[in-house]
Each structure stands twice: as structure tokens, then as C-alpha cells.
C-alpha positions in Angstrom: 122.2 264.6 -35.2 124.0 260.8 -35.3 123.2 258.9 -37.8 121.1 255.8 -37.2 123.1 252.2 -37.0 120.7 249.8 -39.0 121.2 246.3 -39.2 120.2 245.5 -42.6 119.2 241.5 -42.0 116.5 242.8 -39.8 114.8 244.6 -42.5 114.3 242.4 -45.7 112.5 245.2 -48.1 112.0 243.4 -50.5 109.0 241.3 -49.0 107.2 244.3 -47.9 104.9 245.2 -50.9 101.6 242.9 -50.8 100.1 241.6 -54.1 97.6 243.6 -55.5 95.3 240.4 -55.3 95.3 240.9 -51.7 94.0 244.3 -52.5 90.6 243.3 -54.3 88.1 244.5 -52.6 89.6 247.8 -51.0 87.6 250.3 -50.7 89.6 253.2 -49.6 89.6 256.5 -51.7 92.1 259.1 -51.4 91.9 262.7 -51.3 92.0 264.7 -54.6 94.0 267.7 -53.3 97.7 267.0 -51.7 97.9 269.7 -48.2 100.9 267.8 -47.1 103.2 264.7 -48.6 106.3 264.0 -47.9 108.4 260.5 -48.9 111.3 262.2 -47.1 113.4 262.2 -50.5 115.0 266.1 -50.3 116.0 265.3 -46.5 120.0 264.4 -46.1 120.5 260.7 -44.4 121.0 260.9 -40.8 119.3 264.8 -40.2 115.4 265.2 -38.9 112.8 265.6 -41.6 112.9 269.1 -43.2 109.0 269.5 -43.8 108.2 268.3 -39.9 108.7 269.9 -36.3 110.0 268.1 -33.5 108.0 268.9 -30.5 109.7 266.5 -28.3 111.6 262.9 -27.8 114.2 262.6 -30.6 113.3 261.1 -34.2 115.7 260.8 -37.1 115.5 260.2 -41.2 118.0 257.0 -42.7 117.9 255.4 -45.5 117.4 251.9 -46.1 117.6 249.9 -49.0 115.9 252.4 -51.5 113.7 254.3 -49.7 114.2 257.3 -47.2 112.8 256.3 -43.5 111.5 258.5 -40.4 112.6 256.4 -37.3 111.1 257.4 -33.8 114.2 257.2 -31.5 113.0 257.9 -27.9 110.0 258.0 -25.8 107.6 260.9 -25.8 108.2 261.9 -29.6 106.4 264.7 -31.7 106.2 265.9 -34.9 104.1 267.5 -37.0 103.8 269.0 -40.6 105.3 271.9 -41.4 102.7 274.4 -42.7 102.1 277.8 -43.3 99.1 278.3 -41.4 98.4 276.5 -38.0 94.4 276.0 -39.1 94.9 273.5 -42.5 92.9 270.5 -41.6 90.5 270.2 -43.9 86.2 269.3 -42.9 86.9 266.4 -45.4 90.4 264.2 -45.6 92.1 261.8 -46.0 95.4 260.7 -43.8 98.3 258.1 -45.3 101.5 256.3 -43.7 103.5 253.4 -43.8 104.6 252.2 -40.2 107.1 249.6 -39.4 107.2 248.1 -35.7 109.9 245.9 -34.6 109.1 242.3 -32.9 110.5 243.7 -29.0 107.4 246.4 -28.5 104.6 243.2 -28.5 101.1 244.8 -27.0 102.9 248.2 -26.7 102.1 250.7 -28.9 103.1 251.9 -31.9 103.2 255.0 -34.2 99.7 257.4 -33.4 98.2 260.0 -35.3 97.5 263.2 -33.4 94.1 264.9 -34.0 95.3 269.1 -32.5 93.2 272.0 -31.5 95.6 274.4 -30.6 97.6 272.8 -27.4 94.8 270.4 -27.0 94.6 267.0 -28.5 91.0 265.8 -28.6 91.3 262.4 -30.5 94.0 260.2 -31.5 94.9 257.1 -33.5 96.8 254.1 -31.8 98.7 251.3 -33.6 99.9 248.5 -31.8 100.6 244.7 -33.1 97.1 243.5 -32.3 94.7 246.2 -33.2 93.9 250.3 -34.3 92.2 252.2 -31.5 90.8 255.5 -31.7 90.0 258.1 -28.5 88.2 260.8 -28.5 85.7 262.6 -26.0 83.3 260.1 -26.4 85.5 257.2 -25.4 88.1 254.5 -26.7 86.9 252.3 -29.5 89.2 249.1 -31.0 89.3 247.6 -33.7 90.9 244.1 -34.2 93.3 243.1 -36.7 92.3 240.1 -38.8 94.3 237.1 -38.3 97.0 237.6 -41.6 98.1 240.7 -39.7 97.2 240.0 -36.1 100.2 239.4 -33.1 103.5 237.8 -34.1 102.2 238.5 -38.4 102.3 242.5 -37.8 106.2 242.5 -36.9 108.3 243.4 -38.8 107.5 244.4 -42.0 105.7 247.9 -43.4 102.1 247.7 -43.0 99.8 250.6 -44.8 97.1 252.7 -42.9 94.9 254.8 -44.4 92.0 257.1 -42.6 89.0 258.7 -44.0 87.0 260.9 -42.0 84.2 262.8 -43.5 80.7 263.7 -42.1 81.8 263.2 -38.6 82.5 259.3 -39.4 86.3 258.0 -39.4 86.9 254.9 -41.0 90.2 253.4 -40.7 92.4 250.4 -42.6 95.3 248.4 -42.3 97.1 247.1 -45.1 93.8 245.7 -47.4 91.5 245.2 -44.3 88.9 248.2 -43.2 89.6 247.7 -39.1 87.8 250.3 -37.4 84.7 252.6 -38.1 83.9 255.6 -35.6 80.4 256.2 -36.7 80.2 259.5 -34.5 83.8 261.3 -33.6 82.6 264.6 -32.2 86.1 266.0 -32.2 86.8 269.3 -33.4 90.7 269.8 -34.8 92.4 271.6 -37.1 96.0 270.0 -37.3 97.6 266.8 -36.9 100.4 265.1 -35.5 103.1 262.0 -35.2 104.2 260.2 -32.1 105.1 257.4 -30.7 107.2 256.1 -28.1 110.1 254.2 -28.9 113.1 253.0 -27.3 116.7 252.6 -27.8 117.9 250.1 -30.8 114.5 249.0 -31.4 112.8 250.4 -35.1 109.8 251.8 -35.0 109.5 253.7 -38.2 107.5 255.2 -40.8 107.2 257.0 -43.9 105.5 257.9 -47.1 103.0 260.0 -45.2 100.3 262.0 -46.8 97.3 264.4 -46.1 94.5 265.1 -48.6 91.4 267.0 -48.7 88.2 264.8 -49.7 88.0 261.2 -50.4 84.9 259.4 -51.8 83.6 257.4 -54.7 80.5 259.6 -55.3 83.0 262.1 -55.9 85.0 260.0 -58.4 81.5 258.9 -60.1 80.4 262.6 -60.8 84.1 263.5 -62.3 84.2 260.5 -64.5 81.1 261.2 -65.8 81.8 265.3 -66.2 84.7 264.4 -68.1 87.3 264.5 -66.1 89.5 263.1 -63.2 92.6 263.7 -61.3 93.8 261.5 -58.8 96.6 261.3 -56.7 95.4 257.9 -54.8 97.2 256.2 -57.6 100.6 255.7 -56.4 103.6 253.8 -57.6 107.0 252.5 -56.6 110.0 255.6 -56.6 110.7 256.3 -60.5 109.1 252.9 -61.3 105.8 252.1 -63.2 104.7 249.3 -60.6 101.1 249.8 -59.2 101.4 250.0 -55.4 98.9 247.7 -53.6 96.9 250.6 -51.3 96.3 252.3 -55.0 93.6 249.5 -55.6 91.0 251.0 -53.6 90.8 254.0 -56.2 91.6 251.7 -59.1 88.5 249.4 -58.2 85.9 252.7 -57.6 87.2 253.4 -61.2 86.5 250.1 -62.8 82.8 250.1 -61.1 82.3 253.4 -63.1 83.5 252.5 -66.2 81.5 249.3 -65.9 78.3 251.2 -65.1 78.7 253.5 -67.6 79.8 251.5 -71.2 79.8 254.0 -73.2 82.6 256.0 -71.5 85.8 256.3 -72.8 89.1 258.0 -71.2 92.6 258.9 -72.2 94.5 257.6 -69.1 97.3 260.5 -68.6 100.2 260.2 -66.6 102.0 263.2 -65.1 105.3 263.3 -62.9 107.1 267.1 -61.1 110.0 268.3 -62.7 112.5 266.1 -60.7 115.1 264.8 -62.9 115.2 264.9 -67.2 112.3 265.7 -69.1 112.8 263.2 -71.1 112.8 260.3 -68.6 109.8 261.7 -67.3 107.8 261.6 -70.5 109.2 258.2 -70.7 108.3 257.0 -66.6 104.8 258.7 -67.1 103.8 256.7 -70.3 105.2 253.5 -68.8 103.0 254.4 -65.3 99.6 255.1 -67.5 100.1 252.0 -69.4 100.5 250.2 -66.0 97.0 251.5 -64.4 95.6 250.9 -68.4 96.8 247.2 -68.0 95.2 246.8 -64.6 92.1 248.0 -65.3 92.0 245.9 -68.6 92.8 242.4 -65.9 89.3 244.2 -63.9 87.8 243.7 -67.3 87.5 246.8 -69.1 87.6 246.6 -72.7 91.2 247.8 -73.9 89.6 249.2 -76.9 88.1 252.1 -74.3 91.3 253.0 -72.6 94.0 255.1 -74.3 97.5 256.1 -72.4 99.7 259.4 -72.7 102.4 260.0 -70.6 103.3 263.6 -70.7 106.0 263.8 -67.8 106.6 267.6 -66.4 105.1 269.0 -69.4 101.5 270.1 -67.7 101.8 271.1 -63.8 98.7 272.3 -61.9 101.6 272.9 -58.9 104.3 274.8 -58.2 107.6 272.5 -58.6 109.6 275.0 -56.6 107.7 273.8 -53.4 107.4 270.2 -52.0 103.4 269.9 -51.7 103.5 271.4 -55.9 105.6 268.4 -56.3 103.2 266.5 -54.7 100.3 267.8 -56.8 101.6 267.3 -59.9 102.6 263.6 -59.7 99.1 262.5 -60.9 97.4 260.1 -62.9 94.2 261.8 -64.7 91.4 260.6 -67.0 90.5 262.6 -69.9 86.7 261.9 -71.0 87.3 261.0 -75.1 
């Protein structure tokens, strides 16, 4: 497959990541168990994604400043995951991407997010630069963006959604903002899907996509106070310690707790796969638990109640031979002290 010319003016990087400010009152939980992640790192620059299926158009993964990119190259592209069963979609989960959407596809649509049954596709999530729609059998519901992401604002530059669905209720976000609730889907599906339709020399793109079983703050509540939590909705920049924004949803549900409950104290762990030297890891893990420590100290938690180990490869609950193990075992968890 040709590699991808990119024009590297087009795409400043380096603005993309909001301030976690912007983030303060997100409410968004992830998933506690990784079915599928991939940030496209173990796929060679210029070849399609190794963990996805190309059902049709064309799509391709470049590279781009530091960061691995899926870009959707022609009209009536497909992909989906690939898993070892076709049935994995979860009654409870969470979906994660990054899309980018140049200026030149105005009021066309973006990336979607397939909903299967078999050959069938029931419901669907649509991006465009104006709002998030969802379809389903009961009908087409919008959602519209708010103005600091509405029309000529959503162009290029990455924007974060994240879907929740549990209890037959979707609820959808863009970057910090919730922008669509389904109260009632009524869809029945047990896969999902990428596409998009995208034409020649113009990037539409995404990445960093991720599906999770669960999602909820009740769930984080009864952990916490059990004496233990894992969470992979914590996520920071590649082999950095910097918070990224979309984590503050988690990071805020945690706070609550620990504010409603004073007389907890945790051990704030950090834990990495076995990519790269052990002792780097130890070293990137401890920086990355002293990171979420720090932020949850600025929500005002009292330092003296927060400890921080980073113990890099050294504990696994995944296999690091396989790229969903890898997945799993890049976690932050909270030990009750």
C-alpha cells in the first residue's frame, strides 16, 4: 500500500491537547476491562492497521509528528476490530477515538461508529463539523455541538469522543462537552465498526481507539470503598507522565469519593506492559502516579492521604505477548491503605 503524502503545516500537533481546566466537570467514565485498544504503535508507516479488517474503500496508517494515525482514503470505507470471536460486544461499554476532519468536508460527514448484527447494521454514530447524530430503528436523533467546537472551530484539529451505553441508554461526548443522550436505543448488536467517507488529499483521520466493558461511577464508588480499583480511563501522553484531558472524567468521579469518604486512604500505583527496559518503566510508572497524585491534590485532596508506587512491568494481570494484554496492563490502580 502507498504511503500517505502529508503536508506537515496543515497539521500543527502540538495545539491539539486541551487544558485539563477545560475538562472540569466531565463526567465520562471508562470501561474497567480493555476488549480492544489499539494506538496503532506495532503497525509499519504507510501499511493498513494490523489489529483491523478492511471491508471496503481504502484506509491507511502514517505517522505524524509523534503519533501513529489511521487516515480514511476513499469513499465507502470499513473496518472493524480484529477479534477472535465475531459476538464480543459487551451489554455494558464503553467506545473511545480521536477523529481529525479537515476544513474541505464542511456539513459532510465525518468518521461513524458502526453498531453490527451480523451483516446488518442497526444503529450508527455520525460526526460531522456541526453536530453527533445517532440512528437507530427508532429514528435519527442530533445533538449540537456547543459553540467552542461548533462549524469553522471543529476543523482541523483532533477532537475526543467518547460513548457510554449501558441500560439501553447511550450517552455521547465531544471533547469536554456531553452532546447527545439516547434515552431508549432499542438496538441489538454484537460488533462494531469504522467508516467514513473520505476523498482524495483531504485528511480525515483517527486514532487512539478503544473498547471497554462497563463504565460508571457507582461502580468506581463500590471499588474504592472495597479496597480496591483499577482503571484504565486514566490515560497519558506516549511514554510521558502528562495527564491527558478526556482522563478527567475518571479523575473527578475519584476525587468525589475520596471527598465523601475522609477517612480513606490509597496507594496510587502505576503500572506500564513490558514494552521497552524495565527500568524506564519502573521509572515512567512512578513519574505517571505522582502525576494523577498531584492532580488530585489541585481537586483538593489532602496529600497526606495519597501515597504513589510506580512498579513498571513488574505485576501484569495481561498477557504482554498479545496487543489487548498490553492494553490491560497499562493501568493506574488504587490500593485501599
Amino acid at each position: 500500500m502507498k504511503k500517505l503524502l502529508i503536508v506537515m503545516t496543515l497539521l500543527p500537533f502540538c495545539s491539539f491537547a486541551q487544558e485539563i481546566k477545560a475538562y472540569q466537570n466531565y463526567d465520562f467514565v471508562a470501561g474497567t476491562k480493555i476488549i480492544f485498544s489499539d494506538d496503532l504503535s506495532d503497525t509499519q508507516d504507510g501499511e493498513f492497521g494490523i489489529h483491523w479488517k478492511l471491508n471496503g474503500g481504502q484506509a491507511v496508517v502514517n505517522k505524524v509528528g509523534d503519533e501513529k494515525v489511521f487516515f480514511i482514503t476513499k469513499y465507502y470505507t470499513a473496518l472493524s476490530p480484529r477479534m477472535k470471536t465475531p459476538n464480543y460486544l459487551p451489554a455494558e461499554f464503553t467506545i473511545e477515538f480521536d477523529t481529525w476532519l479537515d476544513e474541505s468536508y464542511d456539513s459532510n460527514p465525518g468518521v461513524s461508529l458502526l453498531f453490527k448484527n451480523g451483516e446488518d447494521i442497526p444503529a450508527r454514530i455520525s460526526t460531522n463539523n456541526m453536530y453527533v447524530s445517532f440512528e437507530g430503528p427508532d429514528g435519527k436523533l442530533n445533538g449540537d455541538f456547543p459553540e467552542g467546537i461548533r462549524s469553522e472551530q471543529y476543523f482541523n484539529k483532533w477532537h475526543h469522543y467518547a460513548i457510554a451505553y449501558k441500560n439501553n441508554q447511550m450517552k455521547v461526548y465531544c471533547d469536554q462537552y456531553r452532546v447527545l443522550v439516547v434515552p431508549d436505543c432499542n438496538f441489538k448488536a454484537v460488533s462494531i465498526g469504522i467508516a467514513g467517507d473520505a476523498s482524495d488529499g483531504k485528511n480525515m483521520m483517527f486514532k487512539n481507539f478503544k473498547l471497554a466493558a462497563g463504565g460508571d461511577m457507582n461502580m468506581i464508588s463500590k471499588a474504592f470503598t472495597e479496597g480496591k480499583y483499577i482503571s484504565h480511563g486514566i490515560r497519558f501522553d506516549v511514554n510521558k507522565a502528562t495527564i491527558k484531558p478526556e482522563s478527567m472524567g475518571e479523575i473527578n468521579a475519584i476525587a468525589k469519593i475520596l471527598k465523601d469518604n475522609a477517612a480513606l486512604k490509597f496507594e496510587i500505583g502505576g503500572h506500564t506492559d513490558s514494552d521497552g527496559d524495565e527500568a524506564s518503566n519502573v521509572k515512567l510508572s512512578q513519574a505517571r502516579a505522582e502525576a494523577v497524585k498531584n492532580q488530585l491534590i489541585s481537586l483538593g485532596i489532602d496529600a497526606s492521604r495519597l501515597s504513589t508506587k510506580g512498579y513498571g512491568e513488574t505485576k501484569p494481570i495481561g498477557d504482554n505477548n498479545t496487543f489487548d494484554g498490553k492494553a490491560n496492563n497499562r493501568r493506574v490502580e488504587f490500593s485501599k491503605m
